[in-house]
N, C-alpha and C positions, 0 to 999 in steps of 0.2 A: 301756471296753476300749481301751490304747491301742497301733496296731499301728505297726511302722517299717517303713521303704519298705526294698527288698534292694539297692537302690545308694546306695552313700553316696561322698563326695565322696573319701574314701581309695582308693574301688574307680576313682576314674578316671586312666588314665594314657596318655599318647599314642598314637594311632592307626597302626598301619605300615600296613595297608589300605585306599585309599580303594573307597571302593563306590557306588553313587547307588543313589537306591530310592526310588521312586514310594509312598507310602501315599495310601489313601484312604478314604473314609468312616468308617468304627467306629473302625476301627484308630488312622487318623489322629489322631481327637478323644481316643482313651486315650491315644495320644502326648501331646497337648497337654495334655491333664487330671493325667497321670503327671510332666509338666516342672512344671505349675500348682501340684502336692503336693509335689512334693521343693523348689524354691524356699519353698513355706510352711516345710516340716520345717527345712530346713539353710542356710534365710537367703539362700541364695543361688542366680543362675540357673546351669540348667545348659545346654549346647549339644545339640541334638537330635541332631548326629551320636554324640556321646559317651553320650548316654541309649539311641539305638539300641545301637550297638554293647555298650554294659552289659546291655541286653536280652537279646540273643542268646546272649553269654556266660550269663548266668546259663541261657537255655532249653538250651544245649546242656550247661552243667555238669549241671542235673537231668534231662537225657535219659537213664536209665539202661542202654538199651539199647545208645546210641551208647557209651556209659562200659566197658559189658563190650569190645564190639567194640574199642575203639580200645585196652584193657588188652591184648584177645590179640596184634594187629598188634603196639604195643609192646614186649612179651613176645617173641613171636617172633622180632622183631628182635633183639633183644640177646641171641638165643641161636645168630643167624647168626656165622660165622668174620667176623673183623675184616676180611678180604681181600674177603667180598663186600662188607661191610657199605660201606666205602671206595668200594668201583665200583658200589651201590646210590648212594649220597651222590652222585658223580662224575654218573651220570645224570640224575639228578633236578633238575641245578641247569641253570636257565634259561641258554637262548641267546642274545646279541644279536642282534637281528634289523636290522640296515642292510642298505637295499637300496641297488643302485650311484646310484639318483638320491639319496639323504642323501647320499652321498658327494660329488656334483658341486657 
């Protein structure tokens, strides 16, 4: 029986997030064993931020729960008037943060 691994080398594309993250014992070694199998399957190495990150993606696409939820948020949203939706947007987006010493 021959099975294919769920990341393949079309599924990876640059990272906007950087994140750090501690693994260790079980986990860690399925990391290593999971990088070990896709190198045999598609010939080539892959980087373990980019396998993390593939990971995740894929656990949160099959979370079906999170999937309904984030359908209704979604949904709701674009059934707000354009006017908040604009001043929802307006909010949401990050501050710069300099304090007067970056400045000196």
């Amino acid at each position: 029986m021959s099975t294919t691994l769920a990341i393949t080398p079309d599924a990876l594309v640059d990272a906007h997030l950087a994140v750090k993250v501690e693994l260790t014992g079980q986990l860690a070694r399925d990391l290593e064993l999971y990088a070990e199998l896709y190198r045999e399957e598609h010939g080539t190495e892959i980087k373990q931020e980019h396998l993390v990150r593939e990971l995740v993606r894929l656990g949160i696409a099959s979370d079906r729960a999170f999937q309904k939820r984030k359908k209704k948020r979604t949904d709701a949203a674009d059934r707000k008037p354009a006017r908040q939706r604009q001043a929802a947007s307006t909010a949401s987006q990050p501050i710069s943060a300099t304090s007067q010493s970056d400045a000196a």
